[in-house]
C-alpha positions as CSV (number, residue, x, y, z in Angstrom):
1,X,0.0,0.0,0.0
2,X,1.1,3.6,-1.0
3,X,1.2,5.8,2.3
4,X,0.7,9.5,1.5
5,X,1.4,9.3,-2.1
6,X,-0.5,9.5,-5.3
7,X,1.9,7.5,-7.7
8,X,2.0,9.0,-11.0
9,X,-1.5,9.9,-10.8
10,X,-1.2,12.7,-8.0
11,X,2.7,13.5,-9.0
12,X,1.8,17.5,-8.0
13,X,1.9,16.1,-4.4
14,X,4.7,16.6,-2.5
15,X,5.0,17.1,1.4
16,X,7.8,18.8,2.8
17,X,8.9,19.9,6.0
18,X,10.8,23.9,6.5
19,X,14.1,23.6,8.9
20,X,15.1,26.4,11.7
21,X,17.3,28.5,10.4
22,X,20.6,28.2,13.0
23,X,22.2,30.8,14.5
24,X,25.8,32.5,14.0
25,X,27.8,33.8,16.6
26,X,30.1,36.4,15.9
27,X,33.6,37.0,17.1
28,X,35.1,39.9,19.4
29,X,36.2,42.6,17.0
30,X,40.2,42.8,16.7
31,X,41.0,46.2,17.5
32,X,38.9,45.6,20.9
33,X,41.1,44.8,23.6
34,X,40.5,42.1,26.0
35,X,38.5,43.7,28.9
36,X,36.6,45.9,26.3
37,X,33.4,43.0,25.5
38,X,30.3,44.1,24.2
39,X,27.6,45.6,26.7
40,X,25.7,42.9,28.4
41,X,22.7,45.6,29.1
42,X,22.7,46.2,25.3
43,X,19.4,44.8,23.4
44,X,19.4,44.0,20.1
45,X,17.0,46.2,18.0
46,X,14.3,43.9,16.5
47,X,13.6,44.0,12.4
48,X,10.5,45.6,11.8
49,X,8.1,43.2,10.4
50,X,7.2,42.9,6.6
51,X,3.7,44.2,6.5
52,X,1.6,43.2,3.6
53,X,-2.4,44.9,3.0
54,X,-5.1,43.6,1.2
55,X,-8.7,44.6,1.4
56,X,-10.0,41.1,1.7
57,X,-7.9,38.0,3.5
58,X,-9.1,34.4,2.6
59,X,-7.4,32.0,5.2
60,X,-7.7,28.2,3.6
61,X,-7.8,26.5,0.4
62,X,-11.3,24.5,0.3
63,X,-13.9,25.3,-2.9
64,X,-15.9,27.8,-0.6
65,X,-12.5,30.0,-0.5
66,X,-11.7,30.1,-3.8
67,X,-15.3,31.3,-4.6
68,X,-14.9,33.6,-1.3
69,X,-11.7,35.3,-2.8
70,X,-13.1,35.4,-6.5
71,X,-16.2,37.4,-5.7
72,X,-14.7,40.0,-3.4
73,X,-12.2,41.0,-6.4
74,X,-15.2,40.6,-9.0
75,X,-16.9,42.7,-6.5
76,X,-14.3,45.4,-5.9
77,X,-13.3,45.4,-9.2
78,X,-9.3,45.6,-11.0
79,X,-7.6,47.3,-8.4
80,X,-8.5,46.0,-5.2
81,X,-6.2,43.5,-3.7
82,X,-7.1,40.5,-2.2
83,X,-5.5,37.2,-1.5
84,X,-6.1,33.4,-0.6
85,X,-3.3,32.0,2.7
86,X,-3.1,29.0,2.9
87,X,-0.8,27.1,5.7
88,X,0.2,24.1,2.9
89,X,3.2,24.5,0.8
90,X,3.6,26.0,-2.5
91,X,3.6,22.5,-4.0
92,X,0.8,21.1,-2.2
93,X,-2.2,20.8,-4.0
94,X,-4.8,23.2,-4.0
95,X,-8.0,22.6,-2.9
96,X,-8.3,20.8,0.3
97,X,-11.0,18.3,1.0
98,X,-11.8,17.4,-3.3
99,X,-7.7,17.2,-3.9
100,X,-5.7,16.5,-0.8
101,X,-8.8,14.9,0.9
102,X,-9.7,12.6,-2.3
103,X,-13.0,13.3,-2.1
104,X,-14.2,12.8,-6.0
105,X,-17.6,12.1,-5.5
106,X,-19.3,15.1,-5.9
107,X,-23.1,16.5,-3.6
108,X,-25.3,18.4,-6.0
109,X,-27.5,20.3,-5.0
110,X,-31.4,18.8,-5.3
111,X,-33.0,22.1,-5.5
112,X,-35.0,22.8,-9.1
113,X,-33.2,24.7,-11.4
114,X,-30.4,25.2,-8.7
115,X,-27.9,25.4,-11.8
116,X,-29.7,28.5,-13.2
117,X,-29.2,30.5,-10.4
118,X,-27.0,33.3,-9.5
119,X,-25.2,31.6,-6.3
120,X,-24.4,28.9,-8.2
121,X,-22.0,30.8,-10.8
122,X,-18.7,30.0,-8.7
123,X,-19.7,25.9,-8.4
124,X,-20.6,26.1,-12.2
125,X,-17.0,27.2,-13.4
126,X,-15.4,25.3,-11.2
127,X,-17.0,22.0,-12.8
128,X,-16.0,23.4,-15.8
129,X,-12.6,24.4,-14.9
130,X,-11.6,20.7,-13.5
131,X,-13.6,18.8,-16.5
132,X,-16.1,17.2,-14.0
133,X,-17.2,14.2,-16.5
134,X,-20.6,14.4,-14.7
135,X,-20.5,13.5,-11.1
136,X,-17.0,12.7,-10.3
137,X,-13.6,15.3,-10.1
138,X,-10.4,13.7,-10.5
139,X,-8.1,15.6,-8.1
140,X,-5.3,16.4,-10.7
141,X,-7.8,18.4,-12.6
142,X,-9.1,19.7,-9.6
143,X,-5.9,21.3,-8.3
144,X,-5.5,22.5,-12.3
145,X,-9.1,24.2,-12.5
146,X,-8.8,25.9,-9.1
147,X,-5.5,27.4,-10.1
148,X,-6.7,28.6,-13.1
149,X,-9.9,30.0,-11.6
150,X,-7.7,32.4,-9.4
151,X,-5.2,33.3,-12.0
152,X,-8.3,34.5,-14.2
153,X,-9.7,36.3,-11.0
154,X,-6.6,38.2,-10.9
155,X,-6.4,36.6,-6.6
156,X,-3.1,36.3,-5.2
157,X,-1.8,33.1,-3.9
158,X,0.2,33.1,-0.6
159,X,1.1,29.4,0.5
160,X,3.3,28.5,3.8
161,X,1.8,31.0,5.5
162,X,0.0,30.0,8.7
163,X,-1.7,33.0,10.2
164,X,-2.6,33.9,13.9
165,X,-4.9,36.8,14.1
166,X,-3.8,39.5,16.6
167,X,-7.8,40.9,17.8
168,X,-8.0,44.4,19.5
169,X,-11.1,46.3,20.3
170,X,-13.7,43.5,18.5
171,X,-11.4,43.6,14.7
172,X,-8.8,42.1,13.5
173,X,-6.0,44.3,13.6
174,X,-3.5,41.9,11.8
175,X,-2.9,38.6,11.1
176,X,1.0,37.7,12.3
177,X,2.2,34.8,9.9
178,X,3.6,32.4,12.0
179,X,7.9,31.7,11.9
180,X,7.8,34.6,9.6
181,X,8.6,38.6,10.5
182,X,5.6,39.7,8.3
183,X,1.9,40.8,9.1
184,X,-0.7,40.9,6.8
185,X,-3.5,43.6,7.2
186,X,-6.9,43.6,5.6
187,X,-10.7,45.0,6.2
188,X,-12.2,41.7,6.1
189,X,-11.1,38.3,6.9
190,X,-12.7,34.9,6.0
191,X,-11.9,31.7,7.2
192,X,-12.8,29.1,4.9
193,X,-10.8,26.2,6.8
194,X,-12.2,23.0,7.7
195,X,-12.0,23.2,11.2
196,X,-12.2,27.3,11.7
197,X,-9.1,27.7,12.4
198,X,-8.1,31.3,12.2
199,X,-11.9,32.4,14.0
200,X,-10.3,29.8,17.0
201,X,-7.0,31.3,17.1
202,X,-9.1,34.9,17.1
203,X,-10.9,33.9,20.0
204,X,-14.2,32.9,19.0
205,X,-16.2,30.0,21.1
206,X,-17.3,26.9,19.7
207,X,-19.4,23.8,20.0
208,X,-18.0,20.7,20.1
209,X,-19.8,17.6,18.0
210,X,-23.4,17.6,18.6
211,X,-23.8,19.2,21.8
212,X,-25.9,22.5,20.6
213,X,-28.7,19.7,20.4
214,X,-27.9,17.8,23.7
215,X,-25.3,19.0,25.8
216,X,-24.4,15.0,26.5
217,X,-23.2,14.9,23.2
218,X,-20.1,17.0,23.1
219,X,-17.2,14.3,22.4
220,X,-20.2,12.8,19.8
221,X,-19.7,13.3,15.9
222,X,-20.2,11.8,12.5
223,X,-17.5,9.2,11.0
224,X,-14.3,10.6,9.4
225,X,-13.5,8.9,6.5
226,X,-10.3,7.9,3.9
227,X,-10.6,8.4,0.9
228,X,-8.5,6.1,-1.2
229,X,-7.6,5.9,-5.1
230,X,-7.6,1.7,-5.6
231,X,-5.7,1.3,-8.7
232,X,-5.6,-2.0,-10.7
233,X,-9.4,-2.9,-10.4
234,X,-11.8,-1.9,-12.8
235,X,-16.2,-1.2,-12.4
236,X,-16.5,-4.4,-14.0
237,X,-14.2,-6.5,-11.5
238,X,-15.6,-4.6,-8.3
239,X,-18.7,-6.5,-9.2
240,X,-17.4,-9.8,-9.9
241,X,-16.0,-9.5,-6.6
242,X,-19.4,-8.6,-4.5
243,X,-21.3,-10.9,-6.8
244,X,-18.8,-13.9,-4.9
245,X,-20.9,-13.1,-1.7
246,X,-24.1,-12.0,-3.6
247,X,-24.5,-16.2,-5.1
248,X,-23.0,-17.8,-2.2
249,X,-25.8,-19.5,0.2
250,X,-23.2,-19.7,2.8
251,X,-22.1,-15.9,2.7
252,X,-25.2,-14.6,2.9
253,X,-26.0,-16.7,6.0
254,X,-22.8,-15.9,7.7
255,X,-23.5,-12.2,6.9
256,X,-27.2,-12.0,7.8
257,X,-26.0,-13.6,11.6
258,X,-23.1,-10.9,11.8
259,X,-25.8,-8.3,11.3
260,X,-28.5,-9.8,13.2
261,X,-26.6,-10.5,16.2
262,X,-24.8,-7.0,16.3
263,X,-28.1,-4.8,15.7
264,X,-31.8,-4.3,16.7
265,X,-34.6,-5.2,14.2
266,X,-35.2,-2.0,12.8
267,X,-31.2,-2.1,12.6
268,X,-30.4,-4.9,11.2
269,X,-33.2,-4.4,8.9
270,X,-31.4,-1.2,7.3
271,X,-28.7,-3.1,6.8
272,X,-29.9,-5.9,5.2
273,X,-31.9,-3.4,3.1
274,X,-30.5,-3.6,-0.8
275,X,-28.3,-6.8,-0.3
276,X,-29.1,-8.3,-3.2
277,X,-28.5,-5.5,-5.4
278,X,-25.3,-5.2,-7.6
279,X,-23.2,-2.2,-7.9
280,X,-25.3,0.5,-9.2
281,X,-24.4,3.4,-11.6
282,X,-26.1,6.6,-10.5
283,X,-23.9,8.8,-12.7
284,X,-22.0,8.4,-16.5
285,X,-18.6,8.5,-14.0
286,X,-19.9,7.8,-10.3
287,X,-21.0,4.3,-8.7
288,X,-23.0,3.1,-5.5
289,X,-22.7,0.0,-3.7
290,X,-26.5,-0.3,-2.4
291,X,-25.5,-3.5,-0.9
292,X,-23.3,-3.7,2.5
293,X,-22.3,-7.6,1.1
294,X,-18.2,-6.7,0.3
295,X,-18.1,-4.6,3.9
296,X,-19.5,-7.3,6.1
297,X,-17.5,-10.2,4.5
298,X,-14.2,-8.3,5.1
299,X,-15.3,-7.9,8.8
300,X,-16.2,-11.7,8.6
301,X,-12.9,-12.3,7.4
302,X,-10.7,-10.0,9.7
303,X,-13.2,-11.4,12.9
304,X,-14.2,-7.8,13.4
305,X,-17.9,-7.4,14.8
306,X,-19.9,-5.3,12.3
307,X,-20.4,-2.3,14.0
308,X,-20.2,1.4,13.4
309,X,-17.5,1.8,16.1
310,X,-13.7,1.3,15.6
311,X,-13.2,0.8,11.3
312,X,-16.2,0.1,9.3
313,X,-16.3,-0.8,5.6
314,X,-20.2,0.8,5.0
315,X,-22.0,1.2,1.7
316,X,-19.6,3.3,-0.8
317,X,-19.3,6.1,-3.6
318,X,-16.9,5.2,-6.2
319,X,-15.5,7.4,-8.5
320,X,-14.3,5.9,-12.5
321,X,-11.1,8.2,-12.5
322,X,-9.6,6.2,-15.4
323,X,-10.1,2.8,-16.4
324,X,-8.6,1.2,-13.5
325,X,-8.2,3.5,-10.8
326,X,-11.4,4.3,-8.5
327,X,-11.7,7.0,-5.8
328,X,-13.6,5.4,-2.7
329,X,-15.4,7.0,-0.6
330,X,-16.6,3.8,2.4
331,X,-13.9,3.5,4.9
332,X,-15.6,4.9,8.5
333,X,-13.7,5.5,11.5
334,X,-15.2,6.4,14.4
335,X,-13.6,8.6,16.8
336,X,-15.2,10.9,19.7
337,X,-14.1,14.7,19.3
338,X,-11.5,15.4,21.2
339,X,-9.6,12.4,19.2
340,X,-10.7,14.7,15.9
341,X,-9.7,17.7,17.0
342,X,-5.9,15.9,17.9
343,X,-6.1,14.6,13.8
344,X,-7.2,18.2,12.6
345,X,-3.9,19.9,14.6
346,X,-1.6,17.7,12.7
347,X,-3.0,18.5,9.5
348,X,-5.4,15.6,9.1
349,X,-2.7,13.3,8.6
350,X,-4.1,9.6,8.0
351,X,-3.7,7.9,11.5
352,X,-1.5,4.7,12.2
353,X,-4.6,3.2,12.6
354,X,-6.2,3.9,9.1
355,X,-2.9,3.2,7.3
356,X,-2.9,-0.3,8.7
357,X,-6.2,-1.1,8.1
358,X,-6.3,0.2,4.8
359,X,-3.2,-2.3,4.1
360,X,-5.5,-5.1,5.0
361,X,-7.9,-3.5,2.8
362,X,-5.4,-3.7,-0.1
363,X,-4.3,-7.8,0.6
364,X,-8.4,-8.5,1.1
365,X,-8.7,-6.9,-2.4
366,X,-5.8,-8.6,-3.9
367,X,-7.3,-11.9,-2.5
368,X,-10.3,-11.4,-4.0
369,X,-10.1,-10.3,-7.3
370,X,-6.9,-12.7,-8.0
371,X,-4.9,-9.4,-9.2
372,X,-1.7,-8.7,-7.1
373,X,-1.5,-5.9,-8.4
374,X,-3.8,-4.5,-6.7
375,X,-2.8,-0.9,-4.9
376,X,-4.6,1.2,-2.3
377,X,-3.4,4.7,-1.8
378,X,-4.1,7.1,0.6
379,X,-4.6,10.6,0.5
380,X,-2.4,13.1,2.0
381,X,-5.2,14.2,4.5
382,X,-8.2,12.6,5.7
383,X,-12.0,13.9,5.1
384,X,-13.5,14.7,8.5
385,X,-17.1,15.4,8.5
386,X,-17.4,17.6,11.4
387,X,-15.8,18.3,14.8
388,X,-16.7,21.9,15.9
389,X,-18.8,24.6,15.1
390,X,-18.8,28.5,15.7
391,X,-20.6,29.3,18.0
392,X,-20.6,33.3,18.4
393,X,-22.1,34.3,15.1
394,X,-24.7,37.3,14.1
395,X,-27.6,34.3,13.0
396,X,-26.8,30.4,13.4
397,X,-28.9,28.4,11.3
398,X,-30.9,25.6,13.0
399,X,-32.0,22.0,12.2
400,X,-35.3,23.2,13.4
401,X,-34.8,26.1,11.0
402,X,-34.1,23.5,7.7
403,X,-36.9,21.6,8.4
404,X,-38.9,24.3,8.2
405,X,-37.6,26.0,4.7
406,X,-34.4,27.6,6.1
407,X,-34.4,31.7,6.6
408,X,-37.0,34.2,5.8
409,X,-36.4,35.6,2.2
410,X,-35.4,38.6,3.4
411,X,-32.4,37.0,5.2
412,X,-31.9,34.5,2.4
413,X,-28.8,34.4,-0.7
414,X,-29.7,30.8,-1.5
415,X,-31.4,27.9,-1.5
416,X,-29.9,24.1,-1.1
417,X,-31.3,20.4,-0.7
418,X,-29.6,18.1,0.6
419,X,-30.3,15.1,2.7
420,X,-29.4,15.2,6.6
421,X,-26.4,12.7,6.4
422,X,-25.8,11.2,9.7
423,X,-22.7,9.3,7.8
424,X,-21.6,6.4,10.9
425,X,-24.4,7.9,13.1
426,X,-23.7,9.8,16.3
427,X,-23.1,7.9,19.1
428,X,-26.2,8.9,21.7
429,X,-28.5,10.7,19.6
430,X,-31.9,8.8,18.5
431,X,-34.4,10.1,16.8
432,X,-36.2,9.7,13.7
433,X,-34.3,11.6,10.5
434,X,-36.2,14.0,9.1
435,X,-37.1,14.1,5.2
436,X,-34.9,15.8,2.4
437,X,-35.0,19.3,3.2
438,X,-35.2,22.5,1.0
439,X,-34.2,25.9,2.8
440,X,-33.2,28.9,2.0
441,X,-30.0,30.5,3.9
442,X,-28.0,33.5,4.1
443,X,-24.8,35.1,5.2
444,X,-25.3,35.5,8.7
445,X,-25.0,32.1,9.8
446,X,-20.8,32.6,9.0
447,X,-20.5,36.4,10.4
448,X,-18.6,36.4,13.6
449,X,-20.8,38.8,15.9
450,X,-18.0,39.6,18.0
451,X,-15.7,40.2,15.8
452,X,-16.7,42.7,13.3
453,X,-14.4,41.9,10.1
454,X,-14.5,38.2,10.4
455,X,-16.3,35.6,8.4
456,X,-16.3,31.7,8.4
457,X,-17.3,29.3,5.5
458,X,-17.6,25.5,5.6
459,X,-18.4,22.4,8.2
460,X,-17.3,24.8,11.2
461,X,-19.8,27.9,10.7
462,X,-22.7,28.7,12.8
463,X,-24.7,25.5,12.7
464,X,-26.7,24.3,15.5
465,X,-28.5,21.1,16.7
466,X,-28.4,18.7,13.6
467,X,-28.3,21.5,11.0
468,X,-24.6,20.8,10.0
469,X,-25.7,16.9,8.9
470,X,-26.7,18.8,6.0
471,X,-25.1,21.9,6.2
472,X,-21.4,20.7,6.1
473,X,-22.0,19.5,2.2
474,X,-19.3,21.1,0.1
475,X,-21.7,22.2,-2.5
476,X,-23.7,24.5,0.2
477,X,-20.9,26.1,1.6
478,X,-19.5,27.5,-1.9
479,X,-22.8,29.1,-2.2
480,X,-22.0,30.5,1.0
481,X,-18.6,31.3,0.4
482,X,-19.2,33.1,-2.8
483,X,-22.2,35.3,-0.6
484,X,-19.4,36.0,1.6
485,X,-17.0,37.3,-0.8
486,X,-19.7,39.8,-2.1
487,X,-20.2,40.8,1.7
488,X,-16.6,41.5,2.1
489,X,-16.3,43.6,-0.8
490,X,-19.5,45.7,0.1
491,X,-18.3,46.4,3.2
492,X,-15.1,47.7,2.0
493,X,-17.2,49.9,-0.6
494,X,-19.6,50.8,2.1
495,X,-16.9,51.6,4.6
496,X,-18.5,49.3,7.2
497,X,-18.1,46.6,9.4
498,X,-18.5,42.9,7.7
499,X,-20.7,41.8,9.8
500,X,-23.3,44.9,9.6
501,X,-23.9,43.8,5.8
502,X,-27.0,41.9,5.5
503,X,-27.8,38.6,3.1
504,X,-30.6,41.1,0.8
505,X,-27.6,43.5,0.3
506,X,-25.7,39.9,-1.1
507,X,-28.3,38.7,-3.0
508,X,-29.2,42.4,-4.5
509,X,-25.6,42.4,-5.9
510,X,-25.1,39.6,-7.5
511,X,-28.5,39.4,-9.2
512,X,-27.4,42.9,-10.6
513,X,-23.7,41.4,-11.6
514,X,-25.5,38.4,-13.3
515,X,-28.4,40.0,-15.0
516,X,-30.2,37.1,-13.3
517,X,-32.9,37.1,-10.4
518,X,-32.1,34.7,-7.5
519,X,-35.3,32.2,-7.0
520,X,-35.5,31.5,-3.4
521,X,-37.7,28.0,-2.8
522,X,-37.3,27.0,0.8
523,X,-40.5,24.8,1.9
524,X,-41.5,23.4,5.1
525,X,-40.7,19.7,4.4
526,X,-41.9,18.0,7.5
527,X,-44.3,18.2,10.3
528,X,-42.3,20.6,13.3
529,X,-44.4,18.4,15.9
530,X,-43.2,15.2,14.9
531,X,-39.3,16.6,15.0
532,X,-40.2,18.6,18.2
533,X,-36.4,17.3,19.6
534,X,-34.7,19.0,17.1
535,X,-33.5,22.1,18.1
């Protein structure tokens, strides 16, 4: 198995680490005589920092910041500066979670007509950009389309730059970069990490896992997943290989007692839900295993109890990159909070853990499609689904909200359907999932209240109760990241704070850059009595 590399398919990659520079000591001057030393009271006088200013600041790589820093310039206009930091290096790949993450296997959107719309433009180029076939980005591509996107948007790239905010007075003053004598000022700020990072370091308080529905529930969380690329097996030979426990009397026995004996009825009855089907194509490019027959026999083989805690091999995307090499998005681990929050600090590394199981992944494969050939690789980082959210913003948005069609229109940019994914389930928290939703949003679910020039996009922003099982969909938050954008540039042009612009202002704008009106479509989707628990 291939640890942290891409093989020649992911050659961009490369992962290294900066030394310390050392220090020199001089020697005594030689017309100084021997009781004349330097002056122990003297200090040396410190080299003024490098300072850099932009009008807008995007900290973080993912899709929602590349839209974020796009808009603001296409808002400002040619001369206004603005720049995406990002902590990786230079070489690293850009994109986060759909290039370094693996995560080809694209969420659209299931509202009507979503592609039509004006918060959609930034999502729409960027599927043209990396030549999405139809549902499925190849992460080479992906790194390519992004670039180009930014070079066309005339947005600066600064990489190896890790930035801790210095906060006076309810603003960012500065942002220091860290082992570097430079400071970079700007009027607005948006953090479009995974994990929130920069609105952390400023300060701002956060929920942990799910405890904004129950406070029991703070070390509680979706599964975080790798995602491998399995080169030497084709579509055709992945279903060979399930079919082996599809036909076999004596598999499907075994497999219904490792089910039945691990789960309740309705449980058990979930899993067993779809056995029988093969490997289904749901997209030209993009694949679902509908049955959970391959996971449970490798469990049965590796006399591991099927069970969503530890590893668990559940029902999988896969992604046709080329002929034989497949992005796979089924590998669960299950790991409370705190354990998350220790993967996200080192850069969502793959654990030891995952790298050994997925190397018993890789001989299981080999063993059963007869090809030795066979190759798992892992990504540089891992795809965590969730771990904190920002607490202190101007609006969260609320499962209880979703449910019922999101914000009122006057508070709205967008709408977006998706289903509440409780991907590995979270451990302590029962209750009936609600249907698909369709709700409308806005801006002020990722504007720091506290602080008046910060912003946050993605997984970590202002969700509360079960809201971010359908919130932290990468798809949503570019809509949101390109409303943000737009709100960072009016408030430059307005000559106010960022988080005094309001979603109408957003959604005024870009229906007048894009000669397009938005349609907002949110729709109460369920009966608020029967999810009353939901908060």
């Amino acid at each position: 198995m291939a640890q942290l590399s891409w093989t020649g398919l992911l050659a961009a990659i490369a992962l290294f680490l900066g030394g310390c520079n050392g220090l020199s000591i001089g020697t005594p001057d030689a017309g100084l005589s021997e009781d004349s030393g330097p002056d122990p009271t003297a200090v040396a006088t410190p080299e003024p920092p490098q300072i850099e200013q932009y009008d807008v600041v995007v900290y973080g790589d993912e899709l929602p910041g590349i839209c974020a820093a796009i808009w603001a310039k296409k808002t400002l206009g040619d001369e206004a500066r603005v720049v995406l930091v990002r902590p990786q290096a230079a070489e690293a790949m850009l994109g986060g979670l759909l290039t370094r993450g693996g995560l080809a296997y694209l969420d659209f959107d299931k509202t009507p007509r979503w592609y039509v719309q004006p918060f959609s433009e930034c999502f729409l180029d960027f599927l043209e950009q990396a030549n999405v076939g139809e549902s499925c980005v190849h992460p080479v591509r992906a790194d390519e389309g992004m670039r180009r996107m930014l070079a066309e948007g005339d947005v600066s790239l600064l990489s190896d730059a890790r930035l801790k905010p210095v906060v006076n007075e309810g603003r960012i003053d500065y942002a220091e970069v860290v082992g570097q004598n430079k400071r970079i000022e700007a009027n607005s700020f948006i953090d479009t990490t995974q994990q929130a990072e920069l609105a952390i370091a400023a300060g701002q308080p956060y929920y942990r896992g799910y405890e904004s529905q129950d406070a029991d529930l703070a070390q509680s969380t979706l599964g975080t997943s790798i995602v491998p690329i399995v080169e030497g097996l084709t579509i055709e030979e992945l279903r060979q290989i399930e079919a082996q426990f599809h036909n076999d009397p004596n598999w499907v026995a075994q497999i219904e007692e490792s089910i039945y004996s691990r789960n309740d009825a309705a449980g058990s009855q979930f899993w067993m839900s779809g056995f029988g089907f093969p490997l289904y194509q749901s997209y030209r490019d993009g694949y679902y295993f509908r049955s959970i027959a391959m996971g449970a026999a490798y469990h049965l083989d590796r006399n591991q109890p099927f069970s969503l805690q530890g590893f668990f091999w559940d029902k999988a995307n896969v992604c046709e990159l080329d002929g034989r090499s497949l992005s796979w998005n089924g590998f669960l681990f299950k790991y409370d909070v705190e354990t998350i929050r220790d993967i996200e600090a080192n850069d969502l590394q793959p654990t030891p853990e995952m790298i050994a199981e997925l190397a018993e992944v890789e001989t299981w494969l080999r063993e059963y499609s007869g090809n030795p050939e066979v190759e798992v690789i892992l990504p540089p980082e891992i795809y965590v689904r969730h771990s904190v959210s920002v607490r202190d913003v101007v609006n969260p948005l609320s499962g209880q909200e979703i449910i019922a069609g999101g914000t009122p229109r006057e508070e709205s940019i967008a709408t977006f359907s998706y289903d509440f994914d409780f991907r590995g389930g979270v451990d302590g928290l029962s209750m009936r999932v609600p249907p698909l939703p369709q709700y409308n949003f806005g801006i002020e679910h990722g504007l720091s209240r506290s602080i008046e020039n910060l912003a946050i996009a993605g997984r970590s922003s202002g969700y509360e109760g079960i809201a971010v099982s359908v919130g932290r969909i990468n798809t949503k938050n570019v809509y949101h990241g390109q409303g943000l954008g737009v709100a960072a540039a009016l408030a430059q042009q307005q000559g106010v704070p960022l988080n005094q612009i309001t979603s109408r202002q957003v959604r005024d704008r870009w229906d007048q850059m894009t000669g397009r009106t938005t349609e907002l479509r949110g729709r109460i989707t369920s009966d608020n009595n029967e999810y009353s628990q939901v908060r």
